[in-house]
C-alpha positions in Angstrom: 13.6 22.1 1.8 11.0 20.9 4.3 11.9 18.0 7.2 11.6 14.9 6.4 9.0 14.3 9.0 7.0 17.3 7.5 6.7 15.5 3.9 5.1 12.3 5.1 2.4 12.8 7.8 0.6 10.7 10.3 -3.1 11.3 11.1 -4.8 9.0 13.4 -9.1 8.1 14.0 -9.3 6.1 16.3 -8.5 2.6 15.2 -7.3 4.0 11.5 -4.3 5.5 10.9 -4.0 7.6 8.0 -0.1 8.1 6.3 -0.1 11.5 3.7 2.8 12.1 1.0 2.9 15.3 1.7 4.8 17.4 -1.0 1.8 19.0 -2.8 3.6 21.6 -4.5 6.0 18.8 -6.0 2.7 16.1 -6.8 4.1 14.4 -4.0 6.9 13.1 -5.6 8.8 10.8 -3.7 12.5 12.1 -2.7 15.3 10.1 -1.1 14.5 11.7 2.9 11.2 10.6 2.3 11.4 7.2 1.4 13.6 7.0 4.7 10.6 8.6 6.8 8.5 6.8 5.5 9.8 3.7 6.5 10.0 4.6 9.8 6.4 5.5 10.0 5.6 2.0 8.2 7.2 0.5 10.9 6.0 2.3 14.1 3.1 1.5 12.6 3.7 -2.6 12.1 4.4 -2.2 15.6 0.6 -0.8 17.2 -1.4 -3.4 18.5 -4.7 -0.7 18.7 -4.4 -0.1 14.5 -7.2 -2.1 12.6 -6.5 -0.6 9.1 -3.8 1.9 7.6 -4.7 4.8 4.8 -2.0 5.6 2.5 -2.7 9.0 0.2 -1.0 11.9 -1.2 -1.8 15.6 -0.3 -4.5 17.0 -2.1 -6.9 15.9 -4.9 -4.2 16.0 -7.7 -1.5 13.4 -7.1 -0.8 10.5 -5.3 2.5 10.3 -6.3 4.3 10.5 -9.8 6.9 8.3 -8.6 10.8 9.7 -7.4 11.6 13.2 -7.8 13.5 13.7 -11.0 15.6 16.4 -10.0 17.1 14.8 -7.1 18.8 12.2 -9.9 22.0 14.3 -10.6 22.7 14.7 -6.8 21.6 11.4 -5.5 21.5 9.1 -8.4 23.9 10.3 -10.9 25.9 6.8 -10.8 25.6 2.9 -10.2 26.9 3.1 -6.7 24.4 6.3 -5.5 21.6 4.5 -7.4 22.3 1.2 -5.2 22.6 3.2 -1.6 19.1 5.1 -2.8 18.0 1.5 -3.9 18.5 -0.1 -0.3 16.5 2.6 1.4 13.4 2.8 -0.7 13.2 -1.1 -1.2 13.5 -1.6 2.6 10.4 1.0 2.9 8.4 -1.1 -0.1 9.3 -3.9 2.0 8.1 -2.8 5.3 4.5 -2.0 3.3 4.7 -5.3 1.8 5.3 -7.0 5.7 3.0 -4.8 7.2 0.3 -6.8 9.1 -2.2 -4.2 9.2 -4.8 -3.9 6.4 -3.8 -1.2 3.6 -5.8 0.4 1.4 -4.6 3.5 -1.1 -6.5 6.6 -1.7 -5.8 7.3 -5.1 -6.2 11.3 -6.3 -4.8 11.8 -9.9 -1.4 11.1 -11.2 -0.6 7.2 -9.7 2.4 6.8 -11.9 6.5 5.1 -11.3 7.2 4.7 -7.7 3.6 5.9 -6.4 1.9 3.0 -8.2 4.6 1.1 -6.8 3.8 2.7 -3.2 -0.2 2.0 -4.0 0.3 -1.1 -6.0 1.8 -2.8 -2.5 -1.7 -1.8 -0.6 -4.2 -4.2 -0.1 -6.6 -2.2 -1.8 -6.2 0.3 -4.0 -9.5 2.8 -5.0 -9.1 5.4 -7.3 -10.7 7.6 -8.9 -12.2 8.1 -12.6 -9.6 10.7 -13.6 -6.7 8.8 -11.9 -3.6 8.0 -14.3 -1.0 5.2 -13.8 1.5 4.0 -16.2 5.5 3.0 -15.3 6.9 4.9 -17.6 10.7 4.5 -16.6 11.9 3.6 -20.4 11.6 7.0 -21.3 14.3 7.9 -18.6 16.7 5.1 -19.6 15.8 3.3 -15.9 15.3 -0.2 -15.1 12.9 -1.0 -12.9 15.0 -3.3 -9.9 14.4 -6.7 -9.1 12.5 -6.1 -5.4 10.0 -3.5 -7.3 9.3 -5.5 -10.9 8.6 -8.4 -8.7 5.9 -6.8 -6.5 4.6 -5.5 -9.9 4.6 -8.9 -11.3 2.5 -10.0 -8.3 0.3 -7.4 -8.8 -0.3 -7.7 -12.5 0.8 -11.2 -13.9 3.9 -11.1 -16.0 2.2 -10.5 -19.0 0.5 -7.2 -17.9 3.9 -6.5 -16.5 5.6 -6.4 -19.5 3.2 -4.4 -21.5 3.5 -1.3 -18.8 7.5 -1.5 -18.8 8.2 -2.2 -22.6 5.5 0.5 -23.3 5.8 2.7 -21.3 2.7 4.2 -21.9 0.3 6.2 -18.6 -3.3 4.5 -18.9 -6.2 5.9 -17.6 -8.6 4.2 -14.1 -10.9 1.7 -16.2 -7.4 0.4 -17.7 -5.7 -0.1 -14.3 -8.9 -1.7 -12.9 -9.1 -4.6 -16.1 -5.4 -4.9 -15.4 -5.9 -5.2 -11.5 -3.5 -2.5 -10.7 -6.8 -1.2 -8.6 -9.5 -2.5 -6.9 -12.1 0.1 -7.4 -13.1 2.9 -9.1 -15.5 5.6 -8.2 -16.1 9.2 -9.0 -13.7 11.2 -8.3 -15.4 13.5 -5.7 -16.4 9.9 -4.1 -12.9 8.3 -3.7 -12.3 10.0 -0.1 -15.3 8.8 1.3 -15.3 5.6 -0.2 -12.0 4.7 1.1 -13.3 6.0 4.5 -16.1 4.1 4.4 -14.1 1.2 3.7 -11.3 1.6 6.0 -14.3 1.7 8.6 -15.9 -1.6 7.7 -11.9 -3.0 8.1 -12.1 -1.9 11.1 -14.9 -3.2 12.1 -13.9 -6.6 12.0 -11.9 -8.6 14.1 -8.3 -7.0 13.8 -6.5 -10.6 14.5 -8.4 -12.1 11.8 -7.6 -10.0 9.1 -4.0 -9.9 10.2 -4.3 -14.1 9.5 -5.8 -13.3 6.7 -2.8 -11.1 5.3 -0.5 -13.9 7.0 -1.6 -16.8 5.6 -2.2 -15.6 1.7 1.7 -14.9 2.1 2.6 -17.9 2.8 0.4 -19.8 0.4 3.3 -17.7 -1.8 5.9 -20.0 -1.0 5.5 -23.5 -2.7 7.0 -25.2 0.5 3.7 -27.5 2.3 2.3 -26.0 4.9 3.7 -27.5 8.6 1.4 -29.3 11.1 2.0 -26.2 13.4 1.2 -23.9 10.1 -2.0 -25.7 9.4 -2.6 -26.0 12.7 -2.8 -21.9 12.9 -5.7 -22.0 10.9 -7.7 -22.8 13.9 -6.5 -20.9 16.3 -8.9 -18.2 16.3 -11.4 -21.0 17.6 -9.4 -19.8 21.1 -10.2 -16.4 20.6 -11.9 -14.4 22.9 -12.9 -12.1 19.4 -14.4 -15.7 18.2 -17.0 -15.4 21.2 -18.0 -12.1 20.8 -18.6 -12.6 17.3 -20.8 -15.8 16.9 -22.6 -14.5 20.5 -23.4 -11.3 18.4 -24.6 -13.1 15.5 -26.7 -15.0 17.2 -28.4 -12.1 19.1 -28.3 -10.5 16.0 -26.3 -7.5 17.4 -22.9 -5.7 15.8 -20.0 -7.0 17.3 -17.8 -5.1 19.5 -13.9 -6.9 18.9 -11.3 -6.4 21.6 -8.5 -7.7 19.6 -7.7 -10.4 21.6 
């Protein structure tokens, strides 16, 4: 069985980091160590200042993920109280994606399905390819999907749509997940790694503390509490921003900005 920091890897460009499920031989399929190390990288990664955008993709063209590895049930799953333990660990990792303040986006090879279109699904952007499959089909293993995870689905999707992919439990093919929203774009399927490159790129392009307000303040517009003077106040800070200067001075000499981050 390989280490647990051999099954998800870290790959960094520059400003872009890149995270890869890495159990090809398995489709990726998520197993208990992994949702722990993974976790861990999500939140080394909260933690860098220098990131601008995050890649999340599973090894290879086949599979992102099909979701938790159905084998490991009778060992680490067989029972209410192993199911809650596994529970805590892979909803704290859905919840440090969730938190994460760095733009996402998910690079999306073949079989999206279960926890893997829950992993994708919590991304900020999610492109896929023509091929790729998605579906929850956890009915047909007499699961129920927990309350952290059917709520970031409902998010996603709208109750409705929700619904439909749990009581059916049917896999649907890329133009289906893109009229439902589960993505946000599909493309070829020899296009979809240099499309989310050439995305990830343009993310990074633009002023890192902006988009980080950007993630912050959709959030919060979440909660129907109203907004504090201090929270609306927020709103203008970047007005004191040494990024604000160096973008408008661009635009006006008609140049490509060069953000510091600051």
């Amino acid at each position: 069985m390989s280490a647990p920091e051999e099954t998800v890897l870290l790959q960094r460009d520059g400003a872009i980091a890149t995270v890869v499920l890495n159990r090809p031989h398995k489709l990726n399929a998520m197993t208990k160590p992994m949702w722990g190390r993974l976790g861990e990288v999500l939140r080394e990664l909260q933690a860098d200042d220098s990131l601008r955008c995050i890649v999340l993709r599973g090894a290879g063209e086949k599979s992102f993920s099909p979701g938790n590895d159905i084998s490991e049930f009778e060992t680490e799953r067989s029972n209410p109280e192993q199911a809650k333990d596994y529970g805590r660990l892979m909803h704290g990792t859905l919840t440090a994606l969730r938190d994460l303040r760095h733009p996402t986006v998910a690079q999306i090879h073949g079989i999206c399905v279960g926890g893997g279109m829950e992993i994708a699904g919590l991304c900020d952007l999610r492109i896929c390819g023509e091929s790729s499959r998605f579906g929850a089909p956890i009915a047909k293993l007499g699961l129920v999907m927990a309350y952290p995870e059917i709520q970031a689905l409902r998010d996603l999707v709208g109750r409705q749509t929700a619904l439909e992919i749990l009581l059916e439990a049917r896999v649907f093919d890329a133009a289906e997940a893109k009229a439902k929203g589960v993505v946000t774009r599909v493309v070829p399927d020899d296009r979809v790694a240099a499309e989310v490159a050439e995305t990830a790129t343009r993310i990074a392009a633009g002023a890192p503390l902006v988009a980080r307000w950007h993630k912050a303040f959709l959030k919060r517009l979440e909660d129907p509490a109203p907004l504090s003077e201090a929270e609306f106040d927020e709103g203008f800070a970047c007005y004191g921003t040494k990024d604000f200067e160096i973008g408008y001075k661009a635009f006006l000499a008609k140049t490509e900005p060069d953000f510091e981050g600051r």
